[in-house]
VMD Tcl script that draws the C-alpha trace (Angstrom):
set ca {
  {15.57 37.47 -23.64}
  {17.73 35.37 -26.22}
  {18.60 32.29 -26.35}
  {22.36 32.71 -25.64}
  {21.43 34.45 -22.33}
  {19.10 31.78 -21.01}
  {21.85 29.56 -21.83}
  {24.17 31.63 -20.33}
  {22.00 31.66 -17.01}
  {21.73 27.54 -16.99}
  {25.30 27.26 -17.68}
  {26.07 29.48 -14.68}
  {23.38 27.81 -12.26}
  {25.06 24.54 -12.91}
  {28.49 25.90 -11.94}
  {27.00 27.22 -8.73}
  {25.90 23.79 -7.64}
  {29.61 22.09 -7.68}
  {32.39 21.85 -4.58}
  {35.05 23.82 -6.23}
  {38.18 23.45 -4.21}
  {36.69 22.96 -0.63}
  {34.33 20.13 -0.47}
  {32.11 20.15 2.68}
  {30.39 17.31 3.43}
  {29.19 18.35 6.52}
  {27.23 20.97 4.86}
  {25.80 18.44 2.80}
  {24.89 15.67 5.51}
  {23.01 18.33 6.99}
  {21.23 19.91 4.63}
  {20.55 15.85 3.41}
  {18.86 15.28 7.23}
  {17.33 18.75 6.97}
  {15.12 17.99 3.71}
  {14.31 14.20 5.10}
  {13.36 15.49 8.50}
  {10.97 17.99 6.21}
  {9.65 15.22 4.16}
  {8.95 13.35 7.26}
  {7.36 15.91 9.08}
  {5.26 16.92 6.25}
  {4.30 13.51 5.92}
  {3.34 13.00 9.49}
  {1.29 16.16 9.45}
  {-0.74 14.90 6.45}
  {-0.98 11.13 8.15}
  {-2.69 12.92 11.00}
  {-5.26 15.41 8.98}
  {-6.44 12.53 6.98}
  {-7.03 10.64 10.38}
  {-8.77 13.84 11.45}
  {-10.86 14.16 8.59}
  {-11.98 10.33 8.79}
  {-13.07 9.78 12.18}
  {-15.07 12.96 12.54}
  {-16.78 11.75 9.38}
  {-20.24 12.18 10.64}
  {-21.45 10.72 7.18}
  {-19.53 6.73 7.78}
  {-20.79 6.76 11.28}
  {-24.95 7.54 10.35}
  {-24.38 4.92 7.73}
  {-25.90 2.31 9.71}
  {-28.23 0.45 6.79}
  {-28.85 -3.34 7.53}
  {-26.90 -5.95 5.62}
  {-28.90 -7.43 2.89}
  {-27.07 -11.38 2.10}
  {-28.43 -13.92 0.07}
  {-28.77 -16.87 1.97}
  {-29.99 -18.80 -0.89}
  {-25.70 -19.24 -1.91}
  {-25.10 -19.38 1.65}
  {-27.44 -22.76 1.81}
  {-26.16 -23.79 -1.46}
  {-22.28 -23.54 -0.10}
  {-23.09 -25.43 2.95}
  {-24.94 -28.42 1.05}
  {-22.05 -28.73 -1.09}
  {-19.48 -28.54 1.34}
  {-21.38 -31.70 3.33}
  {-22.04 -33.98 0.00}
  {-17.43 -33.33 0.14}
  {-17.42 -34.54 4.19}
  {-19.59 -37.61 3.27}
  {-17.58 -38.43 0.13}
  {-14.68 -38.02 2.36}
  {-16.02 -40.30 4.96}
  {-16.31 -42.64 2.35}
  {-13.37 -42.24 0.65}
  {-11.58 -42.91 4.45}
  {-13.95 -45.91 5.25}
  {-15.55 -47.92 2.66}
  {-13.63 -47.28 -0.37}
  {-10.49 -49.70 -1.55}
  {-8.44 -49.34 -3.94}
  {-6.24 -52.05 -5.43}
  {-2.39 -50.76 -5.98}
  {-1.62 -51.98 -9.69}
  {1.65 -52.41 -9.05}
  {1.85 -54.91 -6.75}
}
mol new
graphics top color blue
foreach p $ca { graphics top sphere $p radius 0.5 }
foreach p [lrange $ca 0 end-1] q [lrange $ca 1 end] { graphics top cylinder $p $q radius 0.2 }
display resetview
């Protein structure tokens, strides 16, 4: 096939694609709501075989190991989280501070 006629061909496929004289936009709002209602159906279809797939997963259910946590952080959190409540206690209650300014 040659060039020209592949050109030929494109050219004519794009002049198949315009209105011409009588534009129909009904034709188009339907064929618009056709391809959307498609998409969304296609979409829904897929939303539900993934949720299929996932909770007959027999392999996330048996994975029932025990939860190994540090604790040593844990302790190490919590100690300095109370030496910042006493500070605070103190900064509330025994601490004064002079204003400058006055």
């Amino acid at each position: 096939m040659t060039p020209t006629k592949l050109l030929s061909r494109a050219t004519h496929l794009l002049r198949a694609g315009r209105y011409g004289e009588h534009v129909r936009p009904l034709r188009d709002w339907f064929i618009l709501v056709s391809i959307v209602g498609i998409l969304l159906l296609v979409s829904g279809v897929w939303s539900y075989v993934v949720y299929y797939q996932f909770t007959n997963e027999t392999d996330i259910k048996t994975m029932a190991t025990p939860l190994k946590v540090n604790t040593a952080s844990l302790t190490t959190v919590r100690t300095v989280f109370e030496k910042r409540a006493v500070e605070r206690a103190h900064y509330l209650s025994d601490y004064h501070f002079v204003d400058p300014s006055r």
